[in-house]
Chimera marker file (.cmm) of the C-alpha trace (Angstrom):
<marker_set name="trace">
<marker id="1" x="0.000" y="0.000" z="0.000" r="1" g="1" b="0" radius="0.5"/>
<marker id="2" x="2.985" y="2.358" z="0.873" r="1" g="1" b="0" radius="0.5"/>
<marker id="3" x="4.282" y="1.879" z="-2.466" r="1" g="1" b="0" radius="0.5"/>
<marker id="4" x="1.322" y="2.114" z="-4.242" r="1" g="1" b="0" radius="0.5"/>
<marker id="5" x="1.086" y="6.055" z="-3.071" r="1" g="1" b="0" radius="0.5"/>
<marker id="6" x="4.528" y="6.200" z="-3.051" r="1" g="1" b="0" radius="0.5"/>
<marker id="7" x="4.636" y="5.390" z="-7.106" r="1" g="1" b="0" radius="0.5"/>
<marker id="8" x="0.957" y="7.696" z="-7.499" r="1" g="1" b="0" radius="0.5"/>
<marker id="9" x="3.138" y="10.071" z="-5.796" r="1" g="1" b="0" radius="0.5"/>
<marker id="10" x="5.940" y="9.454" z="-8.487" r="1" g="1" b="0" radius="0.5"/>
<marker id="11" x="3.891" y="9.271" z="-11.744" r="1" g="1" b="0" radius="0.5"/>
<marker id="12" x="1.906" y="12.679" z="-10.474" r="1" g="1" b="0" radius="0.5"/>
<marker id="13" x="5.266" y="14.687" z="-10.334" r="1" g="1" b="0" radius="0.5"/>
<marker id="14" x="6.255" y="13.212" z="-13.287" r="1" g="1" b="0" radius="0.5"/>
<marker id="15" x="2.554" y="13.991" z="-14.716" r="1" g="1" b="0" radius="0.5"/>
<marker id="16" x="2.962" y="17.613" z="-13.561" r="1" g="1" b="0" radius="0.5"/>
<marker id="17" x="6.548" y="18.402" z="-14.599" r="1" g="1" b="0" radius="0.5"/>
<marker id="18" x="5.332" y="17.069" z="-18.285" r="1" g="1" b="0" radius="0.5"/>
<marker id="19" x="2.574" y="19.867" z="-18.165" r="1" g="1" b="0" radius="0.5"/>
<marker id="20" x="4.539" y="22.466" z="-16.974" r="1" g="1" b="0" radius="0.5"/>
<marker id="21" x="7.148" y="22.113" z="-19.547" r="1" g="1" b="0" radius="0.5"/>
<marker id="22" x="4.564" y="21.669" z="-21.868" r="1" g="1" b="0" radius="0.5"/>
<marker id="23" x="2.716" y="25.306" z="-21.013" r="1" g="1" b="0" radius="0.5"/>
<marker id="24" x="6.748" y="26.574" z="-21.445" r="1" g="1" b="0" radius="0.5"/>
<marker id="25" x="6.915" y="25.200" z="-24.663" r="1" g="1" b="0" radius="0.5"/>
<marker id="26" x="3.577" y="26.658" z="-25.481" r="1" g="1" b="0" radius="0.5"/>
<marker id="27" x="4.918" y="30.209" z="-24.131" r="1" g="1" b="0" radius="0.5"/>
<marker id="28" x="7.846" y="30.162" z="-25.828" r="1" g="1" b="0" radius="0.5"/>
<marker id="29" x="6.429" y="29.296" z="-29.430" r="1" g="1" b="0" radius="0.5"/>
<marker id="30" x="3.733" y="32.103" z="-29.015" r="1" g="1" b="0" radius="0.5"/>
<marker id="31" x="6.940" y="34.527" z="-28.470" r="1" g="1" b="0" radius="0.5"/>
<marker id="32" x="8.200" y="32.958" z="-31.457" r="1" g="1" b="0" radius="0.5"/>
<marker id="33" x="5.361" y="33.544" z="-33.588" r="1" g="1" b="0" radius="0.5"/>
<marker id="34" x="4.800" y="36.903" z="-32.165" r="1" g="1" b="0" radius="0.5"/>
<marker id="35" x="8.572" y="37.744" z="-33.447" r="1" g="1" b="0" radius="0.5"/>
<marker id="36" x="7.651" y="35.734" z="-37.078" r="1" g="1" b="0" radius="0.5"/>
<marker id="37" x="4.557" y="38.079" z="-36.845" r="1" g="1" b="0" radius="0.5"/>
<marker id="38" x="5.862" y="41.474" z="-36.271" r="1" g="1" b="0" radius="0.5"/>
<marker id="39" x="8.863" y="40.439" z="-38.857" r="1" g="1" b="0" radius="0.5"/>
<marker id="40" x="6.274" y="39.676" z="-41.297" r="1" g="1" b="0" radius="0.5"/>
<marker id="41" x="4.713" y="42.495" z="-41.177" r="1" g="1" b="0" radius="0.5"/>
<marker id="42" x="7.630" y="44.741" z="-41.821" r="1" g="1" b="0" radius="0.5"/>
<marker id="43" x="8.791" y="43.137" z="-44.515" r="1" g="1" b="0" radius="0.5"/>
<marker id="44" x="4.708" y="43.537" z="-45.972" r="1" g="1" b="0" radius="0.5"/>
<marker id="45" x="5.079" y="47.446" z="-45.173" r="1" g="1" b="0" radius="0.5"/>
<marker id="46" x="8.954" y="47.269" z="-47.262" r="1" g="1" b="0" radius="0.5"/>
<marker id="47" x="7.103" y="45.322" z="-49.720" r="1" g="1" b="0" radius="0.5"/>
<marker id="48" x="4.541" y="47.982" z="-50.370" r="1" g="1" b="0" radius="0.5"/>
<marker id="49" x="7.000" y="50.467" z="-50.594" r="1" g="1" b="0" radius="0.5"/>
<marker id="50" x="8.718" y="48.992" z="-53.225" r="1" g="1" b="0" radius="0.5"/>
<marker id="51" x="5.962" y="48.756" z="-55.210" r="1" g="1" b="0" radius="0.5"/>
<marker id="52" x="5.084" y="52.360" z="-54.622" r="1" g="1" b="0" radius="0.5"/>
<marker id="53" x="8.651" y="53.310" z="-55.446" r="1" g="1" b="0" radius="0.5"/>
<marker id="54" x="8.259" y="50.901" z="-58.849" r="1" g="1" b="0" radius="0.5"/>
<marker id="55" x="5.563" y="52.319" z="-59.437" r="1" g="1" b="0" radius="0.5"/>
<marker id="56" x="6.417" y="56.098" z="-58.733" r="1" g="1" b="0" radius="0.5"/>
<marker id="57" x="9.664" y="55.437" z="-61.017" r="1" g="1" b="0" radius="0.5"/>
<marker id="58" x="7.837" y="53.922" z="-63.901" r="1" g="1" b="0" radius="0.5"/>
<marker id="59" x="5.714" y="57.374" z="-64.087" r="1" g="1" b="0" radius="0.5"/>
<marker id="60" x="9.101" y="59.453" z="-63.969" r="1" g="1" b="0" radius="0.5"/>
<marker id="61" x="10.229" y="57.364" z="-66.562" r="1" g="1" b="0" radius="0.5"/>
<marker id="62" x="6.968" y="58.161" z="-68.911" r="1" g="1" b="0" radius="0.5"/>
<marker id="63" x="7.155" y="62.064" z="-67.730" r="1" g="1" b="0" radius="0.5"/>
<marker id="64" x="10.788" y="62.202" z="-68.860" r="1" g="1" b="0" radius="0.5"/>
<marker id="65" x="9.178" y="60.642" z="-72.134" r="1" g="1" b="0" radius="0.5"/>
<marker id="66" x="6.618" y="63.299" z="-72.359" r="1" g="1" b="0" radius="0.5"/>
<marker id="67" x="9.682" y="65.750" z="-72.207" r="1" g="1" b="0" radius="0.5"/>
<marker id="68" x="11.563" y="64.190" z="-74.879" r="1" g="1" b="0" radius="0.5"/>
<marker id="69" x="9.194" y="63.508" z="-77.078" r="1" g="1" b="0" radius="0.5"/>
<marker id="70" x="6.925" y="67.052" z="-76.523" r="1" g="1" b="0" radius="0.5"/>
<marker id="71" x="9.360" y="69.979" z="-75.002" r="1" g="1" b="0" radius="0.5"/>
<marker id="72" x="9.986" y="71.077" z="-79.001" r="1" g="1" b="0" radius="0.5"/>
<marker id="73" x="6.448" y="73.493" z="-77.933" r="1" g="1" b="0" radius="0.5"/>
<marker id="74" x="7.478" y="75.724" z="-76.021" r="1" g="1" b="0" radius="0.5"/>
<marker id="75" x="4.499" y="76.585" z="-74.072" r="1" g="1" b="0" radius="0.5"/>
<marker id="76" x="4.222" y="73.038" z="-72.988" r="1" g="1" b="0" radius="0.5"/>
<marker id="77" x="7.757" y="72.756" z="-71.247" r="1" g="1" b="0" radius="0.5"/>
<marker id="78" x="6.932" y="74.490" z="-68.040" r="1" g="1" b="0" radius="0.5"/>
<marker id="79" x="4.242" y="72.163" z="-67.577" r="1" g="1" b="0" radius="0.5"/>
<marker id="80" x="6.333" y="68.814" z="-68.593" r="1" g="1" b="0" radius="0.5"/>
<marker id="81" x="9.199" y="70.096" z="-66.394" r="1" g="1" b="0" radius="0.5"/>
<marker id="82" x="6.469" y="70.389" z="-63.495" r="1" g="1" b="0" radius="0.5"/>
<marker id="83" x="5.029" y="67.044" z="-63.689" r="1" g="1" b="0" radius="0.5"/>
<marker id="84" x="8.648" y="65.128" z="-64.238" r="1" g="1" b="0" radius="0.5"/>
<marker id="85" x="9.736" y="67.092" z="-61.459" r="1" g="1" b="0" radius="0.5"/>
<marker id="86" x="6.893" y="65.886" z="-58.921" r="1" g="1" b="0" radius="0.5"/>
<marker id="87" x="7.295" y="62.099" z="-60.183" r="1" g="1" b="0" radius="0.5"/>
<marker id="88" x="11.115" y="62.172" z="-59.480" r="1" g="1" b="0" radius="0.5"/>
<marker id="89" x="10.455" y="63.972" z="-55.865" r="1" g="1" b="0" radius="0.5"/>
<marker id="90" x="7.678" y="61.228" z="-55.327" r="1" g="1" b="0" radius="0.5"/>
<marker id="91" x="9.781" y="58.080" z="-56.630" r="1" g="1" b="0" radius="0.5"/>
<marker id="92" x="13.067" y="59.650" z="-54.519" r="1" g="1" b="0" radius="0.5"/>
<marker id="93" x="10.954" y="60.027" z="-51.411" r="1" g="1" b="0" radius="0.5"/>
<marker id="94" x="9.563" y="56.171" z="-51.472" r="1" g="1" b="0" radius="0.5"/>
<marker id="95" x="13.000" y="55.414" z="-52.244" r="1" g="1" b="0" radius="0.5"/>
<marker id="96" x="14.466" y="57.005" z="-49.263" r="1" g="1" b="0" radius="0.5"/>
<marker id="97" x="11.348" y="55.358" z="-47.056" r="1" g="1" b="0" radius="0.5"/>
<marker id="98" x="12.591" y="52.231" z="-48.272" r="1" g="1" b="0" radius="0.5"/>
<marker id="99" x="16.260" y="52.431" z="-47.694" r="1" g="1" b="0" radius="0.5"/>
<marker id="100" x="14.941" y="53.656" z="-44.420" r="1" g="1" b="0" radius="0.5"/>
<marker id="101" x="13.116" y="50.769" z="-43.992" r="1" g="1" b="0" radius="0.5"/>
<marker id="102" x="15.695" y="48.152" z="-45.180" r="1" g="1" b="0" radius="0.5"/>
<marker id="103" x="18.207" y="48.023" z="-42.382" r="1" g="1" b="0" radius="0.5"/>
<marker id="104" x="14.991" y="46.670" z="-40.041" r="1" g="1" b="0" radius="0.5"/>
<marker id="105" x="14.843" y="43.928" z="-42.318" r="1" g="1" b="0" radius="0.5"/>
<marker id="106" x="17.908" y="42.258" z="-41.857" r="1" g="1" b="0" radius="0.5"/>
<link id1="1" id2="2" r="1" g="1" b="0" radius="0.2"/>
<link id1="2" id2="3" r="1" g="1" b="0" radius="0.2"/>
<link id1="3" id2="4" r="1" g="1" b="0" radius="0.2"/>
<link id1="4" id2="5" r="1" g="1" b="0" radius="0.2"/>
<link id1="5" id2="6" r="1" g="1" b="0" radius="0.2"/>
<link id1="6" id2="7" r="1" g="1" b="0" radius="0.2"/>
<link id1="7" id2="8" r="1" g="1" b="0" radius="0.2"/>
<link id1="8" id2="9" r="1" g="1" b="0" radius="0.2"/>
<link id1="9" id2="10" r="1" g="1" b="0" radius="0.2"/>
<link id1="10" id2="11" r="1" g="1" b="0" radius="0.2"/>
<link id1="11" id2="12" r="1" g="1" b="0" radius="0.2"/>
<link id1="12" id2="13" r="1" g="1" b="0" radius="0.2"/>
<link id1="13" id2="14" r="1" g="1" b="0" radius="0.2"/>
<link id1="14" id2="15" r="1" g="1" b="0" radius="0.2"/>
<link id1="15" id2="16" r="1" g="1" b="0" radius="0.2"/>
<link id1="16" id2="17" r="1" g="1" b="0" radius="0.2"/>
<link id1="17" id2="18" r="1" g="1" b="0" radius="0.2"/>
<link id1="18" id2="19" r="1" g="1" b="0" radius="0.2"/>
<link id1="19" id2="20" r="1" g="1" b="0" radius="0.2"/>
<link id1="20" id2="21" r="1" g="1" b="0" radius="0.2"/>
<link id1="21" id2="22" r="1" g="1" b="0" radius="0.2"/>
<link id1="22" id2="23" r="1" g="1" b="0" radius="0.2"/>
<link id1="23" id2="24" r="1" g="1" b="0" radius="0.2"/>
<link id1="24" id2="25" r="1" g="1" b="0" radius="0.2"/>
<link id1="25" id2="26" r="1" g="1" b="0" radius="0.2"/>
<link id1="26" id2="27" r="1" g="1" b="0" radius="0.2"/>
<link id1="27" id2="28" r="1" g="1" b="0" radius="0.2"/>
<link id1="28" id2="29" r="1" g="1" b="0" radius="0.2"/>
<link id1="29" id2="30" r="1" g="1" b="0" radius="0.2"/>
<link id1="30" id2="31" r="1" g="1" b="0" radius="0.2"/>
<link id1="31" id2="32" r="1" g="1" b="0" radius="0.2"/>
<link id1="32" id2="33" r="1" g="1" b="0" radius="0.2"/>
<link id1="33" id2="34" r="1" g="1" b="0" radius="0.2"/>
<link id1="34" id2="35" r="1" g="1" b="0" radius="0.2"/>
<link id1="35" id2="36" r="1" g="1" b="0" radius="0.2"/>
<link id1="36" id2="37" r="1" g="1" b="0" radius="0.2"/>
<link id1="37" id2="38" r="1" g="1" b="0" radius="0.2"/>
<link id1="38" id2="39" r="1" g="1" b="0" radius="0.2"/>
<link id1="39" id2="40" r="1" g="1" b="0" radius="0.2"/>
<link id1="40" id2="41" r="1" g="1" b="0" radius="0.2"/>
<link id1="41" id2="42" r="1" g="1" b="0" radius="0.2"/>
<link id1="42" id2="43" r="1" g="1" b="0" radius="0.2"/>
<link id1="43" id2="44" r="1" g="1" b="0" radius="0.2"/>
<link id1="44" id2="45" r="1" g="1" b="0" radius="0.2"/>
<link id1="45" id2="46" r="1" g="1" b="0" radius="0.2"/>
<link id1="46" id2="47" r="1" g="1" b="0" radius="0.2"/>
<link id1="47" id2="48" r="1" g="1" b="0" radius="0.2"/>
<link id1="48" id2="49" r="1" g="1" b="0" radius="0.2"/>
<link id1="49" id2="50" r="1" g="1" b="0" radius="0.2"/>
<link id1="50" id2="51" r="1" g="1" b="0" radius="0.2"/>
<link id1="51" id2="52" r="1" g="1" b="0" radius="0.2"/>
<link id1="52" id2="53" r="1" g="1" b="0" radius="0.2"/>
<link id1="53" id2="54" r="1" g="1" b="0" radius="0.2"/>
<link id1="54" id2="55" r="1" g="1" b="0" radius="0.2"/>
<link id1="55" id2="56" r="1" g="1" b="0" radius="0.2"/>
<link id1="56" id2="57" r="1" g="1" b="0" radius="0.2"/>
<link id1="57" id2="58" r="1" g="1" b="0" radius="0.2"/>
<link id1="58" id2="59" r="1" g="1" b="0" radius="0.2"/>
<link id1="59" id2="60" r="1" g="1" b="0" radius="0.2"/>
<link id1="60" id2="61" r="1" g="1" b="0" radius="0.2"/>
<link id1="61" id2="62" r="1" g="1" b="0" radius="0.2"/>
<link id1="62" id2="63" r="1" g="1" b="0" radius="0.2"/>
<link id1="63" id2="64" r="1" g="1" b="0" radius="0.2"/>
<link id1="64" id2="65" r="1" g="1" b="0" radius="0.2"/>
<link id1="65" id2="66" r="1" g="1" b="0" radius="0.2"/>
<link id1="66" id2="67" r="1" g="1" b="0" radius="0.2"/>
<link id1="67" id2="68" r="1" g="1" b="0" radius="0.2"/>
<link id1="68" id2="69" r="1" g="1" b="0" radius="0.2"/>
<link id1="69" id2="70" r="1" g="1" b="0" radius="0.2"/>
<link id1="70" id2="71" r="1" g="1" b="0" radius="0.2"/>
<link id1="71" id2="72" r="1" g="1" b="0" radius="0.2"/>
<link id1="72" id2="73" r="1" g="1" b="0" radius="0.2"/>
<link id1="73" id2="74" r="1" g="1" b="0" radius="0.2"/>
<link id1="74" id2="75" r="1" g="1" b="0" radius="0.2"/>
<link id1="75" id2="76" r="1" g="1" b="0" radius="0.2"/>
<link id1="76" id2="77" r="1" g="1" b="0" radius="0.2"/>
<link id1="77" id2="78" r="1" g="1" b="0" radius="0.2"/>
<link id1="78" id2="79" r="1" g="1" b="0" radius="0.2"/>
<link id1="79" id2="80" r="1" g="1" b="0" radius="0.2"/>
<link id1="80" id2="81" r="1" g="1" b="0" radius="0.2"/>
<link id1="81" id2="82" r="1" g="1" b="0" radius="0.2"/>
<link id1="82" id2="83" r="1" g="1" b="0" radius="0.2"/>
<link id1="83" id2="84" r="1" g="1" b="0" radius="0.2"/>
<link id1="84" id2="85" r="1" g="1" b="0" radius="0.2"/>
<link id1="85" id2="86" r="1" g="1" b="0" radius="0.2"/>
<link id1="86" id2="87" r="1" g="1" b="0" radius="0.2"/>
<link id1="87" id2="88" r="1" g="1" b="0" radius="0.2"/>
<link id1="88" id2="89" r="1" g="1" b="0" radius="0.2"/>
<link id1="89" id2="90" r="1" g="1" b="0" radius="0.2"/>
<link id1="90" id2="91" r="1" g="1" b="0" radius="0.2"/>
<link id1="91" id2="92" r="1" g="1" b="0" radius="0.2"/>
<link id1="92" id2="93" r="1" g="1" b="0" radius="0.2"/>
<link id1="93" id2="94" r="1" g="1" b="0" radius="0.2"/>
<link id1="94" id2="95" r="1" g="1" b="0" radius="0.2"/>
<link id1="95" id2="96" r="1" g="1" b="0" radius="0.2"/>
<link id1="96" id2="97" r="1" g="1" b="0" radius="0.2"/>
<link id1="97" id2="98" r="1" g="1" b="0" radius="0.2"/>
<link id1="98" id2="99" r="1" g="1" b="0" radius="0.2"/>
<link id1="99" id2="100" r="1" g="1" b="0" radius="0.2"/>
<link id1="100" id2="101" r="1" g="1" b="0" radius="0.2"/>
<link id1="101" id2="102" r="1" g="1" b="0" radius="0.2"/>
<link id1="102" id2="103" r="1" g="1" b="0" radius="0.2"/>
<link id1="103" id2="104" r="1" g="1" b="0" radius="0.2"/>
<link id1="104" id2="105" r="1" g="1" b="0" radius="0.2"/>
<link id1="105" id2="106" r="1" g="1" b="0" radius="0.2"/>
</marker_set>
């Protein structure tokens, strides 16, 4: 009878040091997947903002375009040099976010 407790004594320790490293091992993956989270998400945001920035550039690309193929009217080059000059200032600003951005990543 003594060893009967003695051994349900034994298996419930055992039983209870199983569970406990079982609720650490629980605790420690949601930390993990917290980190996995949070690391996901800031490569989404750097993801967005290198399609913005592709984006942006492809437009600065078409305005220089528009200058090269239209600035022979005269009247027209203020208004070319306007609009290539706010696509480059957009595209170099997402660009700068991004390289902003990029050292987070690693």
């Amino acid at each position: 009878m003594q060893r009967r407790l003695l051994l349900g004594g034994v298996v419930m320790l055992v039983l209870l040091a199983m569970a406990g490293l079982g609720l650490f091992a629980l605790h420690r993956n949601q930390a993990e997947a917290r980190d996995a989270m949070a690391r996901l998400e800031a490569l989404h945001g750097a993801l967005d903002l290198g399609r913005g920035a592709e984006t942006a550039f492809r437009l600065q690309v078409q305005e220089w375009k528009n200058i090269l193929l239209r600035s022979h009217e005269p009247e027209a080059r203020p208004g070319l040099r306007r609009a290539y000059d706010a696509a480059a200032a957009e595209s170099a600003a997402l660009l700068g976010r991004l390289e902003a951005a990029a050292p987070a990543l690693r």
